[in-house]
C-alpha positions in Angstrom: -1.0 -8.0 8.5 -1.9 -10.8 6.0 -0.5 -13.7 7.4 -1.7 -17.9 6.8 -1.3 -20.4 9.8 -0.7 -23.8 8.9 -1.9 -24.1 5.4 -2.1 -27.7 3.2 -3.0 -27.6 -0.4 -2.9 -30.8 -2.7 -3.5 -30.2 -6.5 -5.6 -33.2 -8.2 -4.2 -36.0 -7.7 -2.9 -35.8 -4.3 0.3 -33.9 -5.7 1.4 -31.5 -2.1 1.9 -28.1 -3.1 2.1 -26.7 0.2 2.4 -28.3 3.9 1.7 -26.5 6.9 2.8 -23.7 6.0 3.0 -20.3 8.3 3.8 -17.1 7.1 3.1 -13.5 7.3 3.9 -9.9 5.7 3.4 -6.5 7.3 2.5 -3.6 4.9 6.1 -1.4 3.5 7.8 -5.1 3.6 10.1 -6.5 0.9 9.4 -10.2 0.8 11.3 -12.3 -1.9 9.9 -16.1 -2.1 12.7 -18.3 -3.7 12.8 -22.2 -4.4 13.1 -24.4 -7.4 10.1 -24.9 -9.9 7.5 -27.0 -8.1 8.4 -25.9 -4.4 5.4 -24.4 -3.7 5.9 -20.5 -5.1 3.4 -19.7 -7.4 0.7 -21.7 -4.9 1.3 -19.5 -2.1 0.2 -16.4 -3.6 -2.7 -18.1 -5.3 -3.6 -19.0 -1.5 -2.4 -15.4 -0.1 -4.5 -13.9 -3.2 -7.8 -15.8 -2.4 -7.8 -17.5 -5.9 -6.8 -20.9 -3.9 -8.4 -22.3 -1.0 -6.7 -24.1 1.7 -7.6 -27.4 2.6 -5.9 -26.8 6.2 -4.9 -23.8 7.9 -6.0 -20.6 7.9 -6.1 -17.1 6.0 -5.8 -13.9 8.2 -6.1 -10.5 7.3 -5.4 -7.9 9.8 -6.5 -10.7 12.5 -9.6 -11.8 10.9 -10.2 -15.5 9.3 -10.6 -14.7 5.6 -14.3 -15.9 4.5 -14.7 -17.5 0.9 -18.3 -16.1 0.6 -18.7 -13.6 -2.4 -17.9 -10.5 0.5 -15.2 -11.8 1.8 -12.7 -12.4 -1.3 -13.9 -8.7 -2.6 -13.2 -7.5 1.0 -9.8 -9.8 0.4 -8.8 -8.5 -3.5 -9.0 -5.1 -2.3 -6.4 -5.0 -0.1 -4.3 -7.8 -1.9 -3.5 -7.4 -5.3 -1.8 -10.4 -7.8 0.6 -9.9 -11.0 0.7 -13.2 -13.0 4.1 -14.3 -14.5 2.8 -13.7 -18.2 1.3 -10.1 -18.9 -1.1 -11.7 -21.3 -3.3 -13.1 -18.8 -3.8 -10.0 -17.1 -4.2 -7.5 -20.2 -7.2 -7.4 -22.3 -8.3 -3.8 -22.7 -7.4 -1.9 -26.1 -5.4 0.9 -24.9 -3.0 1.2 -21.7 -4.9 4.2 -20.1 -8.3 1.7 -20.8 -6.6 -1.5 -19.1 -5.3 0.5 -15.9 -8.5 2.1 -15.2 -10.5 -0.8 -15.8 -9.8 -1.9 -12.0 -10.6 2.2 -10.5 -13.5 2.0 -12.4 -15.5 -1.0 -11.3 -14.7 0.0 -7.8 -17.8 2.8 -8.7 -14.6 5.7 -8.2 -15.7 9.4 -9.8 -13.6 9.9 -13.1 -11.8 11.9 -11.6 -10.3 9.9 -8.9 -9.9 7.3 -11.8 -7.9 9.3 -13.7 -5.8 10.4 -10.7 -5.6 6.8 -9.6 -4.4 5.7 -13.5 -1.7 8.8 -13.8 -0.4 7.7 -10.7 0.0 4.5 -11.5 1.8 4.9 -14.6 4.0 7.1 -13.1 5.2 4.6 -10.5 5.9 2.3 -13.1 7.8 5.0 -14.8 5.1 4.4 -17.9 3.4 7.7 -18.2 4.1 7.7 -22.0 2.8 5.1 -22.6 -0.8 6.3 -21.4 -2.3 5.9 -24.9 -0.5 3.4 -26.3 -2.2 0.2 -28.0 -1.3 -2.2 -25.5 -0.7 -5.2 -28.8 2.0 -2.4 -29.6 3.9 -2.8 -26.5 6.7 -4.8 -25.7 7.3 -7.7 -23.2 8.6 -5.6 -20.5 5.8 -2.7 -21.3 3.4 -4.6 -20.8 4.4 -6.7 -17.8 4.6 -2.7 -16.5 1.4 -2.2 -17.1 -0.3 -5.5 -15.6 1.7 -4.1 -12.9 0.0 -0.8 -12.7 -3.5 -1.9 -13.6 -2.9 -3.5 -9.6 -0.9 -0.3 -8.6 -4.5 1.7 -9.4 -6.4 -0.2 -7.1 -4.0 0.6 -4.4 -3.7 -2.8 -2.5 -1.7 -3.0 1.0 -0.1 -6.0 0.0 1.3 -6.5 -3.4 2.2 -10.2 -4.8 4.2 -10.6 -8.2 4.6 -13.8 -9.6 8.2 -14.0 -11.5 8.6 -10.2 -12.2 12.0 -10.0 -13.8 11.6 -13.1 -16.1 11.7 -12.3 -19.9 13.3 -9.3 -19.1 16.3 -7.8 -20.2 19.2 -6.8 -17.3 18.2 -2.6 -17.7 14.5 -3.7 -17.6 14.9 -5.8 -14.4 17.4 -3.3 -12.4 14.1 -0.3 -13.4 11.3 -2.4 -11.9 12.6 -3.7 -9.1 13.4 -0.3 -8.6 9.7 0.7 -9.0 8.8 -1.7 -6.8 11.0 -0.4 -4.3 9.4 3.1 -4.4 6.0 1.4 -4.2 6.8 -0.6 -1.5 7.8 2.8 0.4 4.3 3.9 0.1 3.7 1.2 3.2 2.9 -1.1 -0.1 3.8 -4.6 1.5 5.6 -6.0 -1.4 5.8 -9.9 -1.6 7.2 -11.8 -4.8 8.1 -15.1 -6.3 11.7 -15.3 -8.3 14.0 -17.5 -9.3 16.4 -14.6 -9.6 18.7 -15.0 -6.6 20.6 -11.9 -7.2 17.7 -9.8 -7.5 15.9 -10.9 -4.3 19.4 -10.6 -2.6 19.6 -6.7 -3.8 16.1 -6.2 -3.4 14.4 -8.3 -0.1 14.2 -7.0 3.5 13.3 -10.7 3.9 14.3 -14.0 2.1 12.1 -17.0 2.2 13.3 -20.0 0.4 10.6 -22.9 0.0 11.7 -26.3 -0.9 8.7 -29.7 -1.4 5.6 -27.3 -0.3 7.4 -26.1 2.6 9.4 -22.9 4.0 12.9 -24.6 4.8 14.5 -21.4 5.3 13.2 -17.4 6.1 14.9 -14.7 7.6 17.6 -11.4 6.7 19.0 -11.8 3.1 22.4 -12.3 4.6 21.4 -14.7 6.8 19.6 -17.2 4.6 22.5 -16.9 2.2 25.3 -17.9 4.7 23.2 -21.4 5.5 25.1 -23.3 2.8 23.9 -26.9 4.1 20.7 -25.8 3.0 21.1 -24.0 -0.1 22.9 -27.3 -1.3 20.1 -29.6 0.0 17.3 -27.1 -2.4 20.2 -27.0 -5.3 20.8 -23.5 -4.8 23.4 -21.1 -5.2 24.2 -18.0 -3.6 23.9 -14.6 -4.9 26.7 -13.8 -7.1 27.4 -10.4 -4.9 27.6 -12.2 -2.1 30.3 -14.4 -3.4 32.5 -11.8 -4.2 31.8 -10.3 -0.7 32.7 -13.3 0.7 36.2 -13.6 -0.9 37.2 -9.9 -0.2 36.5 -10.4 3.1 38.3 -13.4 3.5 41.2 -11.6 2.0 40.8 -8.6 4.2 39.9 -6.0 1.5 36.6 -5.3 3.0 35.8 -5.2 6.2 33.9 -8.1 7.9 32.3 -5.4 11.2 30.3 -4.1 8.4 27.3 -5.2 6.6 27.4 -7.4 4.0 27.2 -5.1 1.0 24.0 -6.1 -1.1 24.7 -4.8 -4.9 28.0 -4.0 -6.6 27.4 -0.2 -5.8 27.7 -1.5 -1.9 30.8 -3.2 -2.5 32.8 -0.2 -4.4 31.5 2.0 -1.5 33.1 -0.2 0.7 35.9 -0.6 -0.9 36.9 3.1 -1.2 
């Protein structure tokens, strides 16, 4: 489990990002991380990540106090693996086979476990041909696919994506979040910061919605969704789906003993 007990961290300044904040994801697990810009999002994974220290609280992984030291953030980084929100950042190498393995490699891995681990990779992205493409030939989406596998090779339990589907078209989002989910089955723990409402309610086994450096709300998609008082204090708004599944209940067309459906494909099912 990587889990953080009661973490403050202040940017320069004094400026809060996050305030006692407790939270924890098990490897296989879904975790969507919702909140307005400035709640806190992109700060927790820095802190989950190891790239941010906290000034209170804790960092555990699989029960142990996370140490700072050179050992333990490599003994950290192994096992948890970051995607920034712009590809750029996180791609440098000349070709897309080059960039992947660049991670395999400097763990001192035989070629051809590298290899293996790159293939691999690409294939759970659903980029294998783009193996030997120049990555400055690739488009936004290709590319954020690729800083995604370059992690992917590494093999990390827990998995942290900073904005995933932004910049990407509607066919583009629906096929990573779909890669995602076939990653995540891997025991993958699978933990992501979105504005995207209606792609964490589709995609999340859990929804945690931060709001002023703190979690105001955490539990089952369907849950979290049906606390309006609090999506209205955090200016949110529900997931479109859920909406609509909300009305057609009211109205009797679908019926309320079952669950919630989570995508349009759940609510035709349902409706048939």
């Amino acid at each position: 489990m990587l889990e953080m007990i009661g973490v403050d961290y202040a940017y320069p300044g004094g400026i809060a990002a996050l305030s006692g904040v407790s939270l924890s994801v098990s490897p296989g697990e879904k975790v969507a991380i919702l909140g307005a810009n400035g709640a806190g999002k992109s700060t927790l994974l820095s802190v989950l990540n190891g790239t941010l220290r906290p000034e209170r609280g804790v960092l555990r992984l699989n029960g142990g106090d996370v140490h700072y030291d050179r050992n333990g953030l490599r003994e950290l980084r192994g096992q948890v693996g970051m995607v920034l929100q712009d590809p750029d950042d996180q791609l440098f190498a000349a070709s897309v086979f080059e960039d992947v393995s660049f991670g395999p490699a400097n763990m001192g891995l035989p070629e051809a476990e590298i290899i293996e681990r790159v293939d691999a990779a690409l294939h759970a992205v659903e980029i294998d041909d783009l193996r030997d493409r120049p990555t400055h030939m690739l488009s936004f989406g290709q590319r954020k696919r690729v800083a995604i596998a370059g992690i992917v090779a590494m093999q990390p339990r827990y998995l942290l994506l900073d904005e995933p589907s932004a910049g990407l078209d509607p066919i583009g989002v629906t096929q990573l979040m779909a890669a995602l989910a076939r990653i995540s089955a891997g025991d993958t723990a699978i933990m992501l910061a979105t504005h995207d409402v209606d792609t964490a309610y589709a995609w999340a086994d859990r929804i945690v919605i931060f709001g002023a450096g703190r979690i105001a709300r955490s539990g089952a998609p369907d849950t979290v969704f049906a606390d309006a008082e609090v999506l209205r204090e955090l200016r949110m708004r529900p997931p479109l789906i859920w909406e609509v599944a909300r009305a057609l209940r009211a109205n009797g067309a679908l019926d309320a003993s079952l669950p919630m459906p989570r995508d349009r494909d759940g609510i035709i099912l349902q409706l048939a």
